[in-house]
C-alpha positions in Angstrom: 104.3 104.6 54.4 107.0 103.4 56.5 107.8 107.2 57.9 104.0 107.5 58.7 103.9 104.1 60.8 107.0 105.0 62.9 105.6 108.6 63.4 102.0 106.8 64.6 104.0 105.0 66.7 106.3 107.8 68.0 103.1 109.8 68.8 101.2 107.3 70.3 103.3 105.0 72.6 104.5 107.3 75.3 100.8 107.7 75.5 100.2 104.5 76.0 103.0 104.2 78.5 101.3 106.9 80.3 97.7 105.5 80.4 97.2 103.8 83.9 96.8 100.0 84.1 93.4 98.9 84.8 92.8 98.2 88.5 90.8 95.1 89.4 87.8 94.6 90.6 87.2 91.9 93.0 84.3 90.1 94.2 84.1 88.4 97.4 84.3 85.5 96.1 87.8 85.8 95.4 89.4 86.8 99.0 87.9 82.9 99.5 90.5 80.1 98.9 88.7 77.5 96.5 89.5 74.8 98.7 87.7 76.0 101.8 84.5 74.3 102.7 82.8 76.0 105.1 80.0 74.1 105.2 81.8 71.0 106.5 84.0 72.5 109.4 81.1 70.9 111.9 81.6 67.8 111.1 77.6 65.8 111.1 76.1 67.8 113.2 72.7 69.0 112.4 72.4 72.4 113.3 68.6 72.4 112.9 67.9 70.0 115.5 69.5 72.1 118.5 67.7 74.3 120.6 69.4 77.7 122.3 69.1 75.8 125.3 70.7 72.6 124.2 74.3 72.4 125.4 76.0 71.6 121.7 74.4 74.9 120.3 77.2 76.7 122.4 79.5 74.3 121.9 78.5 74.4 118.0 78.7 78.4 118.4 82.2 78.8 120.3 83.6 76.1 117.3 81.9 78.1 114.4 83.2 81.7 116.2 86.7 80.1 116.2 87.1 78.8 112.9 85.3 81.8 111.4 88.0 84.1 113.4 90.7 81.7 111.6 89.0 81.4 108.2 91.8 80.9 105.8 92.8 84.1 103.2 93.7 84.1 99.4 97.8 85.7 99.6 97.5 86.5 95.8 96.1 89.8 95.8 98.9 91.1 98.6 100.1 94.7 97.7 98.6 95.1 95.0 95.7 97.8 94.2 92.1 96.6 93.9 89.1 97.6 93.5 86.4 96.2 95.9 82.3 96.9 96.5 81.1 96.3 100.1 79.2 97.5 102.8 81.4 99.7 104.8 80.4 99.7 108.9 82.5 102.8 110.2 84.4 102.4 113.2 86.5 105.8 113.6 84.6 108.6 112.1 83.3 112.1 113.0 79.8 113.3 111.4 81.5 113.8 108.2 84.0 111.4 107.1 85.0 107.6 108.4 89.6 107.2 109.0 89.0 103.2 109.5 85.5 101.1 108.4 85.3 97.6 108.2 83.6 96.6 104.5 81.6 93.3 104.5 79.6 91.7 101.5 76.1 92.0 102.3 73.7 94.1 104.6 73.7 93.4 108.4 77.0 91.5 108.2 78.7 91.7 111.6 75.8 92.9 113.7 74.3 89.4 113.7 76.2 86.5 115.8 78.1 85.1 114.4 79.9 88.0 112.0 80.9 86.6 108.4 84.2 84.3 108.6 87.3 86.7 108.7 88.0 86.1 105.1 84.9 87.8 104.4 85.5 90.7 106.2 88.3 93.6 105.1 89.2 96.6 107.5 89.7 99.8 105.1 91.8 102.6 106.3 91.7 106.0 105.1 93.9 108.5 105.4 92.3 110.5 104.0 88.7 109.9 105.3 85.9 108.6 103.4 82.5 110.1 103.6 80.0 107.5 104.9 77.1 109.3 106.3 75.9 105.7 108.0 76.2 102.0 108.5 76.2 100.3 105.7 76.3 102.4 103.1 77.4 100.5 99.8 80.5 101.8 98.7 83.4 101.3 96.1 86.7 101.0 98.0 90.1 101.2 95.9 93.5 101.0 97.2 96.1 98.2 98.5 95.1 95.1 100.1 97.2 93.2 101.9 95.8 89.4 103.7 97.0 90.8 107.3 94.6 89.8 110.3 93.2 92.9 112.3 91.2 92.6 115.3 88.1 95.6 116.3 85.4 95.8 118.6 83.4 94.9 116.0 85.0 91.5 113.9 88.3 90.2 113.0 88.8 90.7 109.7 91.0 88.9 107.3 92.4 91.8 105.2 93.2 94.9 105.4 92.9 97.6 103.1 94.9 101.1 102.5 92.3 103.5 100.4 93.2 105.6 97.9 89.3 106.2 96.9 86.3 105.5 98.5 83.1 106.4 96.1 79.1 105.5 96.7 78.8 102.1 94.8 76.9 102.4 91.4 76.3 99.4 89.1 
């Protein structure tokens, strides 16, 4: 019995050193410090009593835009690989494939005002290209993700992200 366990276990663990270690999967959610509170950064004031016209809407807007751009990011997840859905917005692409997207957590993200707070918003570059055949498309990005600031035409984004895949999203 003792021959047979220690064969088993000749066979079988360099398979298992081989097998690849599972990636995570993140949710948004957990690029957000737990400590941030967005919904106290403006202090007592009421929002839904301001007109567009009304002088502290700007005001209210150029504070949000600012701490939204500054939005504090979660470090722990730094070089390592993930796995992460999103909506991916391309930014460099030809009809065929997207080098760079920004991937955001919900639909229309970044084409209202103001975009999601940079923590929210990861800009994915692919080497390789990623087919995205238009904005928005829900995809399944996987690669290395780093909390490093990027600024685009479109949002500043919180992390960025170095894909090794980049599949249609499927539940």
């Amino acid at each position: 019995m003792r021959v047979f366990s220690l064969l088993c276990a000749a066979v079988l663990l360099p398979a298992l050193a081989l097998a690849e270690p599972e990636i995570p999967e993140l949710s948004w959610d957990d690029l957000v410090p737990a400590d941030y509170q967005p919904e106290n950064l403006l202090g007592d004031l009421d929002l839904s009593t301001l007109t567009d016209a009304d002088p502290r809407a700007a005001e209210a807007m150029a504070k949000l835009k600012k701490l939204w751009e500054d939005a504090p990011v979660v470090k722990t997840f730094t070089g390592q690989r993930v796995r992460l859905p999103g909506f991916a917005i391309p930014l460099e692409s030809d009809t065929s494939t997207a080098k760079s997207f920004i991937l955001v957590p919900y639909y229309g993200a970044c084409i209202h005002v103001p975009p999601p707070p940079s923590n929210q918003i990861v800009l994915v570059n692919a080497p390789d290209g990623a087919k995205i055949k238009e904005a928005f498309e829900t995809v399944m990005v996987e690669g290395t993700l780093k909390a490093e600031a990027a600024r685009t035409d479109v949002a500043h984004a919180g992390y960025t992200l170095t894909a090794i895949k980049v599949e249609p999203y499927k539940e």
